[in-house]
C-alpha positions as CSV (number, residue, x, y, z in Angstrom):
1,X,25.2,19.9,52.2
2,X,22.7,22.0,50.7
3,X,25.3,23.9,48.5
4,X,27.1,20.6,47.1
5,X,23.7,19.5,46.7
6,X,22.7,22.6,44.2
7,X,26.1,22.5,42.8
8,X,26.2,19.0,41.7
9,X,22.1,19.5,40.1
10,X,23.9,22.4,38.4
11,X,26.2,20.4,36.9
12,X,23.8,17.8,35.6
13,X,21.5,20.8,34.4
14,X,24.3,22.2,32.2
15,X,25.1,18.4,31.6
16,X,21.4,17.8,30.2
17,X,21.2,21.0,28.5
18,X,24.9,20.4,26.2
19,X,23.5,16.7,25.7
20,X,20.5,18.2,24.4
21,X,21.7,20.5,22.1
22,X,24.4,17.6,20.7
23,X,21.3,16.1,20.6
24,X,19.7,19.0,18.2
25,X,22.8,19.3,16.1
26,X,23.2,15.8,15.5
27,X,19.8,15.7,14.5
28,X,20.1,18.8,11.8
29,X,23.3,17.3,10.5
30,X,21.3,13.8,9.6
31,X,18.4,16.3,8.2
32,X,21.3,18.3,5.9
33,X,22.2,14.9,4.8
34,X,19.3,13.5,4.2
35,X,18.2,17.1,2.3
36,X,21.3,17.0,-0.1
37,X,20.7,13.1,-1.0
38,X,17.4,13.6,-1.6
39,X,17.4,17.1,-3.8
40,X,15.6,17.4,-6.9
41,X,17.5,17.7,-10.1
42,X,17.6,20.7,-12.2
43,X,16.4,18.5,-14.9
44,X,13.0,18.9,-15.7
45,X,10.3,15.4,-15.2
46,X,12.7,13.5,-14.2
47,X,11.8,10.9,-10.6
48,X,13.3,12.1,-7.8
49,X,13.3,8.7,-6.3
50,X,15.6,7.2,-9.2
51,X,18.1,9.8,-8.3
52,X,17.7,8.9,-4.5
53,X,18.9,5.5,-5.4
54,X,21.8,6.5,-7.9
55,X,23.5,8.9,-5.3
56,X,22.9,6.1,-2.5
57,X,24.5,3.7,-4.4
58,X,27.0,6.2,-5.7
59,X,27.8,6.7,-1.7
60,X,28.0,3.6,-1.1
61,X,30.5,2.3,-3.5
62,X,32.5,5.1,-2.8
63,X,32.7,4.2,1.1
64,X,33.7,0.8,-0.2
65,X,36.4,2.3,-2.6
66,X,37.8,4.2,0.5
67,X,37.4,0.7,2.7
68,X,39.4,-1.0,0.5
69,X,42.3,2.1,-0.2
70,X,42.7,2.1,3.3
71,X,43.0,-1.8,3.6
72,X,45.6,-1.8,0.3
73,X,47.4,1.1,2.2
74,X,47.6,-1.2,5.4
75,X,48.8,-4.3,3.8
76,X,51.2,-2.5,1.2
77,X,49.3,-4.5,-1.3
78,X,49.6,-1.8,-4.0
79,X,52.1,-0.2,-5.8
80,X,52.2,3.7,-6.6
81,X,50.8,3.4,-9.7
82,X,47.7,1.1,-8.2
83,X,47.6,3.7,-5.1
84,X,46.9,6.4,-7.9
85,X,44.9,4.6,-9.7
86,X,42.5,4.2,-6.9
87,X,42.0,7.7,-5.9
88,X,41.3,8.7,-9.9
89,X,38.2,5.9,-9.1
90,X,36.9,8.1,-6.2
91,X,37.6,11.4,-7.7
92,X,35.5,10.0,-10.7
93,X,32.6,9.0,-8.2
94,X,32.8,11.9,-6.8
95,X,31.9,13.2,-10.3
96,X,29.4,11.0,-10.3
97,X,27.4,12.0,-7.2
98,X,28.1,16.0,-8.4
99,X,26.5,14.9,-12.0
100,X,23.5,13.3,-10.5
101,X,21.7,16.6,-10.4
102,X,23.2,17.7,-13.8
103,X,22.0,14.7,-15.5
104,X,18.7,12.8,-16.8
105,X,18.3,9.5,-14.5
106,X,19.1,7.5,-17.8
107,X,22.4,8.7,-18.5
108,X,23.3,8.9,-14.8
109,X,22.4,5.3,-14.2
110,X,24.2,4.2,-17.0
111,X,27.4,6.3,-16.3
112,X,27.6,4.9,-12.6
113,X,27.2,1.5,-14.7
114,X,29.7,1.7,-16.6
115,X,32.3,3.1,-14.0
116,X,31.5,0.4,-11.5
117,X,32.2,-2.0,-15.2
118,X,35.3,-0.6,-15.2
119,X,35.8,-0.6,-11.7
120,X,35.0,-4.7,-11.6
121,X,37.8,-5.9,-14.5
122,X,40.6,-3.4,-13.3
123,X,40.0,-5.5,-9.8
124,X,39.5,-8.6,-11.4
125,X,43.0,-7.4,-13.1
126,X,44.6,-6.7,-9.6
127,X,43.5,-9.6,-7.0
128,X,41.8,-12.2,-9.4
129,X,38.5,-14.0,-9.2
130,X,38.0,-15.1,-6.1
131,X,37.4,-11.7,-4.1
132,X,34.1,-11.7,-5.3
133,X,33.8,-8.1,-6.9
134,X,32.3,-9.8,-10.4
135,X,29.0,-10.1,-8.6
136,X,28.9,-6.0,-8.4
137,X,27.5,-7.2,-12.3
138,X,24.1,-8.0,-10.5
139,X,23.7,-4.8,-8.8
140,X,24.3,-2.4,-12.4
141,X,21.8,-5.1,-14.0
142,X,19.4,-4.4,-11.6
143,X,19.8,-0.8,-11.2
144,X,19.2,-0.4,-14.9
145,X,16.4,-2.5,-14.9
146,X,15.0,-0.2,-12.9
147,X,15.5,3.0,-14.0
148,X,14.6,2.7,-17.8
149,X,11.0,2.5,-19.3
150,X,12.3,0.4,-22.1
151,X,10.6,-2.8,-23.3
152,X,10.9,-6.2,-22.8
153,X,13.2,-7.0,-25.8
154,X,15.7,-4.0,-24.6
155,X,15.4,-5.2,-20.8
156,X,15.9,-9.4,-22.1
157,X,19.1,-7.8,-24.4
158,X,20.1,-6.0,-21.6
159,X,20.3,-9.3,-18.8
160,X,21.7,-11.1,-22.2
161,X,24.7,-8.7,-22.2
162,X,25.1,-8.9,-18.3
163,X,25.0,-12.9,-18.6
164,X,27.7,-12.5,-21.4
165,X,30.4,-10.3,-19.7
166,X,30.0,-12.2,-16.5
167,X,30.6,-15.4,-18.6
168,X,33.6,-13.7,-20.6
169,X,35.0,-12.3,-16.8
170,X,35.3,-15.8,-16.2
171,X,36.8,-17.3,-19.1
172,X,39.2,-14.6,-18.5
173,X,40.0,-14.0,-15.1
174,X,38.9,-17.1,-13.1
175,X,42.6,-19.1,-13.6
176,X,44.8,-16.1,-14.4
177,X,46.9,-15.0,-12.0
178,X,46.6,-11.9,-10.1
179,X,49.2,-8.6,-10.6
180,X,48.7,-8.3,-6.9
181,X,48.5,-11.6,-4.7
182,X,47.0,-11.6,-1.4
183,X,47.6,-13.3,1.3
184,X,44.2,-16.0,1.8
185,X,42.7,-13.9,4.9
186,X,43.4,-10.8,2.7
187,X,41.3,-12.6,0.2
188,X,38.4,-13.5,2.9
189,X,37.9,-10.3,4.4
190,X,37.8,-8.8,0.6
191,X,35.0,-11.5,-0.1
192,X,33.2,-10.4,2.8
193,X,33.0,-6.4,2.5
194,X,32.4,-7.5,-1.2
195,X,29.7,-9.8,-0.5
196,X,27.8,-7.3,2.4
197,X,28.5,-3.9,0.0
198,X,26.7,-5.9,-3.1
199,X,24.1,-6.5,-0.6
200,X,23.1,-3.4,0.9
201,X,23.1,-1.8,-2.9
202,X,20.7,-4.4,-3.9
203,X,18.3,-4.4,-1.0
204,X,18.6,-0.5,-1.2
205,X,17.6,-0.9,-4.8
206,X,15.0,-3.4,-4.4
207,X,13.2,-1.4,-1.3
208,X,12.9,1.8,-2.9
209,X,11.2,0.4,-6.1
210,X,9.6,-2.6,-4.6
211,X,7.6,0.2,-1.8
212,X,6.8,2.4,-4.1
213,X,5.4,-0.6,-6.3
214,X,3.6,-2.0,-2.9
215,X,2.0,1.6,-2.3
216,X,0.8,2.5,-6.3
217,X,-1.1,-1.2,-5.5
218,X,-2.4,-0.3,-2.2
219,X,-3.9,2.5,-3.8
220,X,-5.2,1.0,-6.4
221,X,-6.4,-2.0,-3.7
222,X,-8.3,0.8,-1.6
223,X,-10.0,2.7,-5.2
224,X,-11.2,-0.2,-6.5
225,X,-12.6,-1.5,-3.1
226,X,-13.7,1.8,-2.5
227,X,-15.7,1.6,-6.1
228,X,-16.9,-1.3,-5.1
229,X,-18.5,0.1,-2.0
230,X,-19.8,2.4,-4.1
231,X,-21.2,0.3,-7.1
232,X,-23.1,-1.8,-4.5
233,X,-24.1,0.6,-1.5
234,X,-27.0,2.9,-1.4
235,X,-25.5,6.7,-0.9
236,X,-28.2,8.4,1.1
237,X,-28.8,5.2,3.6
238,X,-25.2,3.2,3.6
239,X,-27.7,0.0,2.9
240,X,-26.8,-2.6,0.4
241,X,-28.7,-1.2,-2.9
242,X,-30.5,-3.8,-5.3
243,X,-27.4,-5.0,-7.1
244,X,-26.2,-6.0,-3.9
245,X,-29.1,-7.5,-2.6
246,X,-29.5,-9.9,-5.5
247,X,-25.7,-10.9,-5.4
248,X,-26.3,-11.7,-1.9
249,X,-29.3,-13.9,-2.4
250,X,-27.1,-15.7,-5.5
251,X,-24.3,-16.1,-3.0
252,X,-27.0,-17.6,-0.3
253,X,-28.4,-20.6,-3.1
254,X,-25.0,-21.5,-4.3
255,X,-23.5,-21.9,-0.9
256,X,-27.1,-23.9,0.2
257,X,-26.0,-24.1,3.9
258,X,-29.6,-22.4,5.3
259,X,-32.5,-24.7,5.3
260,X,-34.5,-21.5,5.9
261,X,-34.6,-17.9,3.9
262,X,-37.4,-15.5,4.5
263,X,-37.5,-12.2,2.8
264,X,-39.6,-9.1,3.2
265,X,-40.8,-6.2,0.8
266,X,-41.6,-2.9,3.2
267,X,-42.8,0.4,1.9
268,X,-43.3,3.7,4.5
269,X,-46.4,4.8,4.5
270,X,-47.5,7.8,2.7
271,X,-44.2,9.1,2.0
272,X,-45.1,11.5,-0.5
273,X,-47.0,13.3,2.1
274,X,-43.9,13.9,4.2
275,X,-41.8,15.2,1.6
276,X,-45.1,17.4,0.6
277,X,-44.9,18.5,3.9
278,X,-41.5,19.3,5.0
279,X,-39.6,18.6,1.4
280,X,-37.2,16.1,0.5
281,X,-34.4,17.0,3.3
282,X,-36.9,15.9,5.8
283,X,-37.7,12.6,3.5
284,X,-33.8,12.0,3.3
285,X,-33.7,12.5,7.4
286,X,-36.5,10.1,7.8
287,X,-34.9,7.7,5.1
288,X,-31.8,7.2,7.5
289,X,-33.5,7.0,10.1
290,X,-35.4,4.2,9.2
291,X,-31.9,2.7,7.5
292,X,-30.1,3.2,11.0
293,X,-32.8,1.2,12.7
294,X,-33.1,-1.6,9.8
295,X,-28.7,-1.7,10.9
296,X,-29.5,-1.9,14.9
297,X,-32.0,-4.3,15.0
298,X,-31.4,-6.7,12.2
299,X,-29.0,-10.2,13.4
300,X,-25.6,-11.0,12.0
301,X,-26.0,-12.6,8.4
302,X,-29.0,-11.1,7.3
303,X,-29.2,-7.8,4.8
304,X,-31.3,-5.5,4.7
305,X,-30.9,-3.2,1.8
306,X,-32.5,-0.4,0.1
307,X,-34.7,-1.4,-3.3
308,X,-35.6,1.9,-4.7
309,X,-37.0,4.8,-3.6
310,X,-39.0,4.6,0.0
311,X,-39.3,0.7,-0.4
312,X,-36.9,-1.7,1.0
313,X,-35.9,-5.1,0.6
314,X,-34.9,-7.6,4.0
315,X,-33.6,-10.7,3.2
316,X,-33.3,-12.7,6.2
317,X,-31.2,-16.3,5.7
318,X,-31.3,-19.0,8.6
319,X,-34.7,-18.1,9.6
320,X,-37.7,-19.4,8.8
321,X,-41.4,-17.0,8.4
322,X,-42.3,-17.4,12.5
323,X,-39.0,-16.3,13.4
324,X,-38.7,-13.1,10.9
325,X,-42.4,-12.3,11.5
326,X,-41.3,-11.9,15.0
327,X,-38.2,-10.1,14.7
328,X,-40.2,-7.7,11.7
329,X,-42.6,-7.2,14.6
330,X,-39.9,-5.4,16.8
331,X,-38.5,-3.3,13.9
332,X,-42.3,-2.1,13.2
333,X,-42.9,-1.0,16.7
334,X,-39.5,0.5,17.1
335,X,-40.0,2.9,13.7
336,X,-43.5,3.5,14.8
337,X,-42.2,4.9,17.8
338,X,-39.4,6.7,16.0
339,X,-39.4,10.5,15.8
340,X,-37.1,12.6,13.5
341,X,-36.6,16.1,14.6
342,X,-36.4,18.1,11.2
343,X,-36.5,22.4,11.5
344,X,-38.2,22.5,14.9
345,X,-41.0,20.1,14.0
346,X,-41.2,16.0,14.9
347,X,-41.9,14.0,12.0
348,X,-43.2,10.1,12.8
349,X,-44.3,7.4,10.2
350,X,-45.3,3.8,9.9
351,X,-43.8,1.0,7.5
352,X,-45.9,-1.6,5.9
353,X,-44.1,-5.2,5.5
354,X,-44.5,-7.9,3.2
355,X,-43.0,-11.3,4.4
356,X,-42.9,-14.6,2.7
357,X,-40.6,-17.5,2.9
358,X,-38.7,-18.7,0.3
359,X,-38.8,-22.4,-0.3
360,X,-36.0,-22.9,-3.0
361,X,-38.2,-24.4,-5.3
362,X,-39.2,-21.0,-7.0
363,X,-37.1,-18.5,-8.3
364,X,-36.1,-15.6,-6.4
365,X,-37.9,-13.5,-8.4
366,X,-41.1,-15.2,-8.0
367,X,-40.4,-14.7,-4.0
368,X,-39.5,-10.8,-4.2
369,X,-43.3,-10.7,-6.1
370,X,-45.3,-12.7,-3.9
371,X,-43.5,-10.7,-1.2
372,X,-44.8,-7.7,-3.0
373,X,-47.8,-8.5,-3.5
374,X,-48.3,-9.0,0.1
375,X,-47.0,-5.5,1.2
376,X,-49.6,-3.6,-1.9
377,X,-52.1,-6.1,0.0
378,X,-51.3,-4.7,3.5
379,X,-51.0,-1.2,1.5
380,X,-54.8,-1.1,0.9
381,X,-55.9,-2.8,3.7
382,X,-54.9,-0.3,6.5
383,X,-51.2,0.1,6.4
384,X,-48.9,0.3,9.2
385,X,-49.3,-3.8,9.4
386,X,-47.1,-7.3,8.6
387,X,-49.1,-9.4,5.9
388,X,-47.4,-13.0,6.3
């Protein structure tokens, strides 16, 4: 028992170990794959990505082109000269794919273009209209579209030409009869590898561009939101800096949903002597300090925000003098308390506040003065106080 049971786990050891290394080589095969479709070209500034999407589409069409030899080859739809004619096709996108990294993305685009042109009217020629291969028209349209940094009067000539050769395709072809007739579920299945190979070269067209377009605007999204940040955000503290403040207060009298707005000028108390002391580092330590404790104890809504220098401006909507004299009370205590270790030494300080409620009658101008005149009040009378 013991030595079946070792023999079979050696078994599906060796088992696990070939599956893994399939595993590995299927895996470098894909990589070698995806490495040749996606190598630069030796010409010089030229997108890599354009060329991703040329040799995909080259690829694809010529998987279709083999699809469809195999299927004429079944059916005996195709004469010798039609069964030459064929492989010439894939032997020329063959070409193609080699010329891709010979070529500018311009002149590559435009030679898979006209191939796959001539590629739609000698089918057209063969099996007539109703196949479907005319609408291969929207994927070279596209493709060039693309590609080129033309203007919008080559780009509008450009759909103008496509619109025109599909119109003259069916003028020509959509009655004649075809030099090789096919029997009607012939003709469906062509319609149908038609329709889903059209359909994979647009959506692999569309994707590559359309993401790259997608990410340049996310970028741009995140820089300017990042500017903005910037443009209204204090960079020592992280509070709101005076721009912001006053858009906020503009924001809270347009939208006139509070019935109460109280706002409060605060200044911390001899400053100057602090960075006199233990220099500016320390006053920067002691500055976000205070800003960290203005974030923790201040309620959802309201904004405090730094006004310029060691001063600072609270604005406080939904709450009425009582209530923000109150809460100021608590954020006094807690930064009297506060201690900021700076080089081995503790450095404390006290905040005066200057509160006053804003009645929407005045401007908010008026307010952020009578509010400072309270804290220069409470400045000379003592400090380390709330005047209301």
């Amino acid at each position: 028992m013991s030595e079946g049971g070792n023999s079979l786990s050696g078994h599906s050891s060796e088992a696990n170990a070939s599956g893994e290394k399939d595993l590995f080589k299927n895996t470098s095969i894909i990589q070698k794959i995806k490495c040749f479709i996606t190598k630069d070209t030796t010409v010089a500034n030229e997108s890599t990505k354009v060329f991703v999407v040329i040799r995909v589409l080259v690829l694809s069409v010529l998987f279709y082109f083999l699809t469809i030899l195999c299927i004429d080859k079944a059916m005996h739809l195709l004469d010798g000269r039609g069964m030459r004619l064929s492989i010439l096709f894939i032997a020329v996108f063959v070409w193609m794919f080699y010329m891709t990294y010979r070529l500018r993305a311009k002149y590559a685009a435009w030679m898979f273009s006209l191939g796959l042109l001539i590629f739609i009217y000698i089918n057209l020629q063969w099996f007539g209209w109703w196949i479907g291969v005319q609408h291969f028209l929207i994927v070279i349209l596209m493709l060039v579209f693309f590609v080129g940094y033309d203007g919008f009067p080559f780009k509008m000539g450009l759909a103008a030409a496509a619109t025109l050769i599909r119109l003259l395709f069916y003028y020509r072809f959509h009655s004649a009869e075809a030099a090789y007739p096919i029997p009607s579920q012939m003709g469906d299945l062509l319609q149908i590898i038609n329709t889903v190979t059209i359909f994979w070269c647009l959506s692999v067209i569309c994707y590559v561009f359309s993401k790259s377009t997608r990410e340049m605007e996310g970028k741009l999204v995140k820089y300017n939101e990042q500017l903005q940040r910037q443009a209204l955000t204090d960079n020592l503290t992280g509070l709101a800096n005076r721009r912001r403040a006053l858009d906020y207060v503009e924001q809270i009298l347009s939208e006139g949903q509070h019935e109460n707005f109280s706002l409060c000028m605060c200044d911390i108390d001899f400053f100057k002597k602090v960075n006199d002391t233990w220099g500016h580092e320390c006053g920067d330590q002691v500055l976000k300090a205070i800003a960290k404790t203005f974030k923790e104890r201040m309620p959802r809504g309201s904004l405090p925000c730094r006004w310029g220098g060691e001063e600072f401006l609270l604005l406080f909507p939904g709450m009425n003098g009582d209530e923000a004299n109150a809460l100021l009370m608590t954020i006094r205590d807690k930064i009297k308390k506060m201690v900021v270790e700076y080089e081995g030494h503790e450095v404390s300080v006290t905040m005066t506040f200057g509160l006053t409620e804003f009645d929407f009658l005045k401007t908010i101008e008026d307010a952020i003065t009578e509010a400072d005149g309270k804290l220069y009040y409470g400045k000379e009378h003592g400090r380390d106080q709330i005047v209301f």
